[in-house]
MDTraj code that builds the backbone (N, CA, C; nanometers):
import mdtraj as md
import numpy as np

residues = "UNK UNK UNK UNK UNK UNK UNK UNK UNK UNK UNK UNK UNK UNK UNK UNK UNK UNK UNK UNK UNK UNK UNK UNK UNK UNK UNK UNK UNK UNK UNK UNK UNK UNK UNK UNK UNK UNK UNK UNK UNK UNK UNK UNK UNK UNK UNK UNK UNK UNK UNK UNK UNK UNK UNK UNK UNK UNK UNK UNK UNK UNK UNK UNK UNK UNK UNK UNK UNK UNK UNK UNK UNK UNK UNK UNK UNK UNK UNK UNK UNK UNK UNK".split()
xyz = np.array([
    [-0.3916, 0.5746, -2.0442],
    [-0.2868, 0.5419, -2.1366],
    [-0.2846, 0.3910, -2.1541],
    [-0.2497, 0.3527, -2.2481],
    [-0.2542, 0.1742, -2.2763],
    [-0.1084, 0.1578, -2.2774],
    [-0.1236, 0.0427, -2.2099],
    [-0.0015, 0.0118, -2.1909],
    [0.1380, -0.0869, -2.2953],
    [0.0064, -0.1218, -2.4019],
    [0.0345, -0.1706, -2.5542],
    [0.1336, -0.0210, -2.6164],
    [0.0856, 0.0899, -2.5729],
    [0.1462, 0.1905, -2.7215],
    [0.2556, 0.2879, -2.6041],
    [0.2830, 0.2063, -2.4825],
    [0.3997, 0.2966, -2.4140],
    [0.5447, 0.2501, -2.5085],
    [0.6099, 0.3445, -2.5060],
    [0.7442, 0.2518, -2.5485],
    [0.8284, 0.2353, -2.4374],
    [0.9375, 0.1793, -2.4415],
    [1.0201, 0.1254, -2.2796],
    [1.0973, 0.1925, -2.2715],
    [1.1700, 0.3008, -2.1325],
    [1.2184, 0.4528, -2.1123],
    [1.3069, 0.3150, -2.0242],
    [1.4169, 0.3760, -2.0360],
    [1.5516, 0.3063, -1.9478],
    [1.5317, 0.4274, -1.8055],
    [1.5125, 0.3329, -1.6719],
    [1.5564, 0.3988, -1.5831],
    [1.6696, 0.3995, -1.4724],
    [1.7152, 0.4582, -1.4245],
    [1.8371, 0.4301, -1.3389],
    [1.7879, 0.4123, -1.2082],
    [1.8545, 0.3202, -1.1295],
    [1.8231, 0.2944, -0.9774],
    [1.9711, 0.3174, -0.8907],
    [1.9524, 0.4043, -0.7761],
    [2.0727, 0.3562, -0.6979],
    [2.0109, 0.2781, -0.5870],
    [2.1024, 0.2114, -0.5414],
    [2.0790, 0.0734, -0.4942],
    [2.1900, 0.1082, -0.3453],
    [2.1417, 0.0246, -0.2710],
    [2.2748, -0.0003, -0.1387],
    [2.2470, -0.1581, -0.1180],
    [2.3162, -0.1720, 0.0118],
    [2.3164, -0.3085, 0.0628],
    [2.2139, -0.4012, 0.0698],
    [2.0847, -0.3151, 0.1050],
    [1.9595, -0.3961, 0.0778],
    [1.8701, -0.4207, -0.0285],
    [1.9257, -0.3495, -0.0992],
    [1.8466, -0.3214, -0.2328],
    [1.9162, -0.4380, -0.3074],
    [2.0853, -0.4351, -0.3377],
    [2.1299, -0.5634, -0.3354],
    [2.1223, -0.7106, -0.3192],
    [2.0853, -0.7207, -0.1858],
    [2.0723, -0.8316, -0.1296],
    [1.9416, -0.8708, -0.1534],
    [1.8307, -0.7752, -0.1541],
    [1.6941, -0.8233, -0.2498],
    [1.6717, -0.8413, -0.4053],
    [1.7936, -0.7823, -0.4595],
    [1.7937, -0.7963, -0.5981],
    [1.8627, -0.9542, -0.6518],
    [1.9624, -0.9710, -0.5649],
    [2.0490, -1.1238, -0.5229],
    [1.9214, -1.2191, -0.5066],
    [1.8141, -1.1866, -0.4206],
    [1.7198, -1.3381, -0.4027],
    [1.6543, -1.3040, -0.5212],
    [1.5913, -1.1961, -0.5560],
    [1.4948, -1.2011, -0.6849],
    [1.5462, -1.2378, -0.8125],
    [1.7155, -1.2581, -0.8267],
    [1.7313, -1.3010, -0.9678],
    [1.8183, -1.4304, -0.9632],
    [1.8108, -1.4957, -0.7950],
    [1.8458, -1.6146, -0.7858],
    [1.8263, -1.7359, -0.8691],
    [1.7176, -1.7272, -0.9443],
    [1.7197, -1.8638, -1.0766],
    [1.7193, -1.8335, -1.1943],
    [1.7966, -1.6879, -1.2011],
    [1.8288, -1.6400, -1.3172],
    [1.7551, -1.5809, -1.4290],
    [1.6880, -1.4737, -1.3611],
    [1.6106, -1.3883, -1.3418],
    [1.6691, -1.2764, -1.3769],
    [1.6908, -1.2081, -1.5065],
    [1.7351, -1.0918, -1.5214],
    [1.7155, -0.9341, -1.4208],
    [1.8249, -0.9022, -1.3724],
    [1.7977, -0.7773, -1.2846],
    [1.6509, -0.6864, -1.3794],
    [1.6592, -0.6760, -1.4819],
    [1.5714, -0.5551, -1.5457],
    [1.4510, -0.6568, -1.5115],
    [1.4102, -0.7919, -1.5386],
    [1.2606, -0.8190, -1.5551],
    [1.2852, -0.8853, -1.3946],
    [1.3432, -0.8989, -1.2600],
    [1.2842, -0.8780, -1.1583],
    [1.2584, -0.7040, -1.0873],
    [1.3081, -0.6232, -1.1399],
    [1.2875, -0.4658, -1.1088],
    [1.1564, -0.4350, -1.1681],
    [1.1346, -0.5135, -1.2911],
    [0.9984, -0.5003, -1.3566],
    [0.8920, -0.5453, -1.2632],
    [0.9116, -0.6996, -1.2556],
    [0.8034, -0.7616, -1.1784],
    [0.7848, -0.7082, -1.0410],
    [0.8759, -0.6513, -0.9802],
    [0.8475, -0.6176, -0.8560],
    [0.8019, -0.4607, -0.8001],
    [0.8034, -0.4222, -0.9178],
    [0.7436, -0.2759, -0.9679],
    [0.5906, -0.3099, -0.9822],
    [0.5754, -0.4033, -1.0641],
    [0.4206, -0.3967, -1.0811],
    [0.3419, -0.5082, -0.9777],
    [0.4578, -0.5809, -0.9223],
    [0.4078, -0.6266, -0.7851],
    [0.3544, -0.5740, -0.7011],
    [0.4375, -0.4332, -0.6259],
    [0.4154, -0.3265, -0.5010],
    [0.2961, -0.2206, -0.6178],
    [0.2914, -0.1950, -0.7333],
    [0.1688, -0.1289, -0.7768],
    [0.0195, -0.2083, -0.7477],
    [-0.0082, -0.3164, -0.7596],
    [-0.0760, -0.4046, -0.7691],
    [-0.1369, -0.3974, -0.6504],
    [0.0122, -0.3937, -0.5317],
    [-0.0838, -0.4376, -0.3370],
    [-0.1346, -0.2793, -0.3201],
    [-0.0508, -0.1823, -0.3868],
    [-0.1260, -0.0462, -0.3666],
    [-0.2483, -0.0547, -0.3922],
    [-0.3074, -0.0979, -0.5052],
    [-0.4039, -0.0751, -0.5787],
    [-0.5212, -0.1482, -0.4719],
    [-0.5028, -0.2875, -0.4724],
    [-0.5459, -0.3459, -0.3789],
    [-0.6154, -0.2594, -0.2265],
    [-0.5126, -0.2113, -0.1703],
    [-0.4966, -0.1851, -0.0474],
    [-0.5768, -0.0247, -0.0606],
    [-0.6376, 0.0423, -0.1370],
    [-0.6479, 0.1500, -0.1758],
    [-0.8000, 0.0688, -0.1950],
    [-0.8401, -0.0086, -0.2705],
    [-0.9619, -0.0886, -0.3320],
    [-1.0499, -0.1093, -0.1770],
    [-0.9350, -0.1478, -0.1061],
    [-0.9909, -0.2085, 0.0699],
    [-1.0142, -0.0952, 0.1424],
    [-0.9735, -0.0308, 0.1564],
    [-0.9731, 0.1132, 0.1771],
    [-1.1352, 0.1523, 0.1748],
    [-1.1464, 0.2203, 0.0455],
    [-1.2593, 0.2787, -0.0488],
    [-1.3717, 0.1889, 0.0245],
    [-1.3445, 0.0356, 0.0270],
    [-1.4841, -0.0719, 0.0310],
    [-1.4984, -0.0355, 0.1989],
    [-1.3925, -0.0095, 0.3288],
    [-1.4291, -0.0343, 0.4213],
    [-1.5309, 0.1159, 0.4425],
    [-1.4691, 0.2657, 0.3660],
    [-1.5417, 0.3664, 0.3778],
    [-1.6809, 0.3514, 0.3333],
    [-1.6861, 0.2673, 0.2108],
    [-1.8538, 0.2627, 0.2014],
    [-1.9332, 0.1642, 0.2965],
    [-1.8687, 0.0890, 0.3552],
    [-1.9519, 0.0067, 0.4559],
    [-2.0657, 0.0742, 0.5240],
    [-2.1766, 0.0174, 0.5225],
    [-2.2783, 0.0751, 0.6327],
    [-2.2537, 0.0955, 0.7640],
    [-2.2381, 0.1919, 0.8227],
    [-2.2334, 0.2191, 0.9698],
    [-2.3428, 0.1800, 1.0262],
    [-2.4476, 0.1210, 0.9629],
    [-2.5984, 0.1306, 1.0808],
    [-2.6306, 0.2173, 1.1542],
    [-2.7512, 0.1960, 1.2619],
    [-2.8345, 0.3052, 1.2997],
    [-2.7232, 0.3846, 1.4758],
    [-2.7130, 0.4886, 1.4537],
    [-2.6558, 0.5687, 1.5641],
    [-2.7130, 0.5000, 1.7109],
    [-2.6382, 0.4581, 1.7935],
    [-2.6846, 0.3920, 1.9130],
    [-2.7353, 0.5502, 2.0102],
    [-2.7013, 0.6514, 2.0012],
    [-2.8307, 0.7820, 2.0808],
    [-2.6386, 0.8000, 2.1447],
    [-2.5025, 0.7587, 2.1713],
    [-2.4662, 0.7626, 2.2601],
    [-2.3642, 0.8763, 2.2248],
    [-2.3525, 0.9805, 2.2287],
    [-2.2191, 1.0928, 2.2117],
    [-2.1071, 1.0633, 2.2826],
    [-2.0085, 1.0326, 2.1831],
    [-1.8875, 0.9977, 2.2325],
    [-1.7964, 1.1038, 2.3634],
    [-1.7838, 1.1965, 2.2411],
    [-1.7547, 1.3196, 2.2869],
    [-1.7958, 1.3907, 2.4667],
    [-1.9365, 1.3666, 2.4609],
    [-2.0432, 1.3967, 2.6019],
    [-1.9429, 1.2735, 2.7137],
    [-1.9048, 1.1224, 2.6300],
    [-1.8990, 1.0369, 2.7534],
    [-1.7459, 1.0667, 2.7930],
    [-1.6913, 1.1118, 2.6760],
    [-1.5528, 1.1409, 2.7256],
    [-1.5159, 1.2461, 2.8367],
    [-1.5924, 1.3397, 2.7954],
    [-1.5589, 1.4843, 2.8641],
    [-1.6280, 1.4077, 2.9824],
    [-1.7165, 1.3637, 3.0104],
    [-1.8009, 1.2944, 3.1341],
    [-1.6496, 1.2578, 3.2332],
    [-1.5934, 1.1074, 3.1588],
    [-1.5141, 1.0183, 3.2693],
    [-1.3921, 1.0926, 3.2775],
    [-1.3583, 1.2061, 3.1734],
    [-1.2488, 1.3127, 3.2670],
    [-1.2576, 1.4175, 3.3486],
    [-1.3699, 1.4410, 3.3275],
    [-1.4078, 1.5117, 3.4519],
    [-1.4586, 1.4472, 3.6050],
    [-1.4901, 1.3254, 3.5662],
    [-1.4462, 1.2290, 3.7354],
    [-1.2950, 1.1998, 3.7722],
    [-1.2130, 1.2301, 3.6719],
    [-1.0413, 1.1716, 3.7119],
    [-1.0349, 1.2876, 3.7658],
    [-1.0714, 1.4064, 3.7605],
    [-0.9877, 1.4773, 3.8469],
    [-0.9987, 1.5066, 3.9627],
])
top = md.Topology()
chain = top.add_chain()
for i, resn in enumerate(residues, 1):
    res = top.add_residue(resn, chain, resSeq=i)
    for name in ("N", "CA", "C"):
        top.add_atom(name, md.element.get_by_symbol(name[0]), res)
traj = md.Trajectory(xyz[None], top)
């Protein structure tokens, strides 16, 4: 979807004490409540996206060559000396 041909949908927020008190610093230099709810909407979309991007890149990383050592084999190994 492009974001040129959305039109703008009014949404409602309920809010408490903290939601408040973060809405208080974000429109501290007079900063309309609607365009800091905006910016900080597409702020936390943005670190998702990000953090999702880091994600994906650490799964494709090369693991390199298998060192021969079964995890599994060494585990069951050193619990079966604890007992």
């Amino acid at each position: 979807m492009s974001y040129n041909s959305f039109m703008a949908e009014t949404i409602t927020v309920r809010t408490d004490e903290a939601t408040e008190h973060a809405l208080d610093v974000l429109t501290e230099g007079g900063t309309s409540r609607s365009a800091a709810i905006r910016q900080a909407v597409l702020e936390a979309a943005a670190r998702r996206e990000r953090a999702a991007e880091m994600r994906h890149a650490v799964l494709r990383m090369p693991l390199g060559e298998p060192d021969g050592i079964n995890i599994a084999d060494e585990l069951s190994w050193s619990r079966q000396e604890e007992r």
